[in-house]
N, C-alpha and C positions, 0 to 999 in steps of 0.2 A: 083109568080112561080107556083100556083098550079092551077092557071088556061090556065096552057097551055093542050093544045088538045090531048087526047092520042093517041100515034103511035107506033107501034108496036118498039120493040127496036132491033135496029143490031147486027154486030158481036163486034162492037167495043163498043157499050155501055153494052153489056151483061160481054164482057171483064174484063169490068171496074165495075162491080157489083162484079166480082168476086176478083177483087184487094180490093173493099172495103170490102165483108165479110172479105178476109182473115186478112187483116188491122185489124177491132175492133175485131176478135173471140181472134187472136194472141194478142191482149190490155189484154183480160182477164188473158190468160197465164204469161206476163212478168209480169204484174202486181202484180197479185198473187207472184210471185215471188219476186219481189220487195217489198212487202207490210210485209217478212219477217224482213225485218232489218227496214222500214224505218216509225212512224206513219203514220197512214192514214191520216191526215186534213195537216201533213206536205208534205208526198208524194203530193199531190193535189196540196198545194202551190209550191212546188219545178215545179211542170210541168206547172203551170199557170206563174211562172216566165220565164221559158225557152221558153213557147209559146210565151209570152210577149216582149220578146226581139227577138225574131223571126219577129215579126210582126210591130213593133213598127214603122217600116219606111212605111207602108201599110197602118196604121190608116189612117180615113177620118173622118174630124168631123160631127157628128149628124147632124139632120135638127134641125132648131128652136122648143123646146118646145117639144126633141123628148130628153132630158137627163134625166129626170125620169123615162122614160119605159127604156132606153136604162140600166140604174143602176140596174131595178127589171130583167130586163133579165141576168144582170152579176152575180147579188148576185141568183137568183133561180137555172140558171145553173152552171154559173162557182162554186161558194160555195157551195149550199146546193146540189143540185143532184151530185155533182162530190165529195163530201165532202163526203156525207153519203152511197154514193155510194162504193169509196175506202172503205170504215169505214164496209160494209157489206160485201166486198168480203174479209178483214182481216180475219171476222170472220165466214168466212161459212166454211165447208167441203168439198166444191166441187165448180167446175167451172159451174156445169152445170146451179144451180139452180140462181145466179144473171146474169147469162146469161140471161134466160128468164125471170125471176123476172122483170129485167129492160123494158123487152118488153110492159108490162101493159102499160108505160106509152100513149100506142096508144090509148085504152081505158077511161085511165083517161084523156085525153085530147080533145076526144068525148065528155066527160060529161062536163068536162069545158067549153068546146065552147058554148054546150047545157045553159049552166048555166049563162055563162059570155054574150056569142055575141049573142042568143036567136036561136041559128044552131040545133031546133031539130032534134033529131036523128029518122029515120024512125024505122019502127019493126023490120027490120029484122038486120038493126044494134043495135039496143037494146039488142035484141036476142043474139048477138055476142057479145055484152059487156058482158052480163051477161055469156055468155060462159067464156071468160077469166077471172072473177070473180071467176066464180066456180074451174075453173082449178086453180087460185091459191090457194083456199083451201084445194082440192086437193094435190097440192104439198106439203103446208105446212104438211101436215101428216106424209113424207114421214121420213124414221131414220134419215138420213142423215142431214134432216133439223130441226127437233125435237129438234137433240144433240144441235144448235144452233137458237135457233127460234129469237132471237133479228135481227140476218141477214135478215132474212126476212121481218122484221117490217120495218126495213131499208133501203132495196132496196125498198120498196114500198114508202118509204115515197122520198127516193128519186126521183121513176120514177113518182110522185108527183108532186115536184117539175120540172123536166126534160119538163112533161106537161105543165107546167103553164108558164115557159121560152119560150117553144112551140107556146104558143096559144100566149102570149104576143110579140112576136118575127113578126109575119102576121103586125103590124102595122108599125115596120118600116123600115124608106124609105132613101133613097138612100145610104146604107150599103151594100157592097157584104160579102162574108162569111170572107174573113181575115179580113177585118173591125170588124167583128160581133164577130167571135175569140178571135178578139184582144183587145178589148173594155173588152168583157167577162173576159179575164185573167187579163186585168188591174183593173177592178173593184173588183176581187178575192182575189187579193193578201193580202192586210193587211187585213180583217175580219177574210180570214183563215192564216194568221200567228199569228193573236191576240186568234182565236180560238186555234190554238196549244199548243201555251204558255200556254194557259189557262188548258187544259185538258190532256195534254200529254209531257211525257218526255222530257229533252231539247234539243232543236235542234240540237245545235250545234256538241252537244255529237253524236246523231245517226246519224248526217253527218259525222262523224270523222270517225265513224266505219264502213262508208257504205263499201260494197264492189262494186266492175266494174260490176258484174251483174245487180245489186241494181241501182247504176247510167243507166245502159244500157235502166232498167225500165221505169227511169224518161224521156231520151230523146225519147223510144218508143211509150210513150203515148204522148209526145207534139208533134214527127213530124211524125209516122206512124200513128197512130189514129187520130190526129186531124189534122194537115194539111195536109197531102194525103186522108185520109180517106175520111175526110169532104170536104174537096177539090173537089175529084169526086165525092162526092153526090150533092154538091153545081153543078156541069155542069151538071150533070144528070136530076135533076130537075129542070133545065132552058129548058132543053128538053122534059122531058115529065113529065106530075101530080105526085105529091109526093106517090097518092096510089096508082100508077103506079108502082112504084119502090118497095115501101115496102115490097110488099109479095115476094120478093128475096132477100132480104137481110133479112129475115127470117133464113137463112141458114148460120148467124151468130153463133145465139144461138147453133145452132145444131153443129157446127166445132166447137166453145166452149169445147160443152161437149166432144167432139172427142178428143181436144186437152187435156181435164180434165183426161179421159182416158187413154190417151197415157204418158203423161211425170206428171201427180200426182196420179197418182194409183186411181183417183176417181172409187166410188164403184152409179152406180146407178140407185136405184128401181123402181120396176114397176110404185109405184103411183107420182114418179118424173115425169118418161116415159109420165103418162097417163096425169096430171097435165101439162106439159107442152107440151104436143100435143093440149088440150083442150085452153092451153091462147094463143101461134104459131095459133092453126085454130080460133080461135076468130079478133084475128090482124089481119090474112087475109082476115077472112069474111069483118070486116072492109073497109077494103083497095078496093077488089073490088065492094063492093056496092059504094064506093065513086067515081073508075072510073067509072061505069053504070052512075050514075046521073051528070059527068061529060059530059057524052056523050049526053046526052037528051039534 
């Protein structure tokens, strides 16, 4: 996929950039909301089982010798980045800050390639990582995220994880994205309901009390966030370089915080502002130094 040729995008893929910001920004909002009644590791399971049955007529089985990587892409994203992920935004103060929090993982996934497939990174992407670096320490100063500083160890270690599904995800082959979805949610489900059991309240109970908003939560994350979301990002980058696309859906995080504003009274400070303007312009710098050397 990412070595398709860059072309400028039209009216209808620009369209469709804007269904997917609004798609994951509004994931943040319901979530959060949902994340009031329901554990995090079990929220997660609840929407990997509804993905999972969604999809389940769409599976395709693996190539040969391709179900080990296919299990570390389920258990890295479906589990631990989706896991620790919910588990961060329970406990932050605001929308804004796991909103871009998560965005790192364009940079940790830089370094991974660097690390893992031997993809150095040139200077001026270096330069850029270490920009989004800096911006998250930057943020972390800010009060907001202070009052909770575990959320942010968390969303990091998540978009961590997020990375390393990423960079492992390039090898395989013959899977379209509901395949990949699907697989992911099916590989999820019993680690994180063993994880639940394990460390949080019992299910059954916080089912019983959920409310219809709470539910509303769970199906919003498995078919507006992930199957439409991803859905159009999956056509999108059949069309053009994935660092093509990226620096518009930048403008995820940013409605986030709009929506964090608007319906949770988030409160937030300059060195959030200026932290994640620095990690957002690092992801971009990113992004287009990857289409330029696409283009050579």
């Amino acid at each position: 996929m990412s070595a398709a040729r860059p072309s400028s995008l039209g009216g209808r893929d620009a369209f469709l950039i804007v269904i997917i910001c609004f798609a994951w920004a509004g994931n943040f909002l319901s979530s959060t909301l949902a994340l009031r009644e329901f554990p995090p590791l079990l929220f997660t399971a609840l929407r990997l089982i509804l993905l999972a049955l969604l999809l389940g007529a769409f599976l395709k089985r693996p190539a040969p010798g391709q179900w080990p990587r296919l299990i570390a892409v389920g258990l890295s994203n479906g589990v631990l980045h989706f896991g620790l992920g919910f588990w961060s935004m329970k406990l932050s103060t605001t929308l804004a800050s796991p909103a871009i929090l998560m965005q790192s993982y364009v940079p940790i996934a830089a370094l991974l390639a660097w690390r893992l497939k031997g993809e150095r990174p040139a200077t001026l992407t270096a330069a850029a990582i270490g920009l989004s670096f800096l911006g998250v320490l930057v943020l972390g100063f800010d009060p907001s995220v202070l009052q909770r500083p575990l959320a942010l160890v968390l969303m990091l270690i998540s978009a961590f994880f997020l990375a390393l599904g990423t960079v492992l995800m390039r090898e395989l082959k013959g899977l379209d994205v509901f395949s990949q979805q699907g697989w992911t949610a099916v590989v999820g489900i019993v680690p994180l309901l063993a994880w639940s059991f394990a460390v949080e309240p019992p299910a059954l109970e916080a089912m019983r009390r959920a409310s219809l908003l709470a539910w509303s939560g769970v199906a919003y994350a498995a078919v507006i966030a992930s199957l439409v979301g991803h859905g159009l990002y999956y056509l999108l980058v059949q069309r053009h370089p994935v660092a093509q696309v990226t620096p518009y859906l930048l403008a995820t995080p940013l409605l986030a915080t709009v929506l964090g504003i608007l319906f949770m009274n988030d409160t937030v400070g300059p060195r959030l502002w200026l932290g994640g303007a620095m990690v957002l312009g690092g992801v971009m710098a990113i992004a287009v130094r990857e289409v330029r050397r696409i283009r050579v």
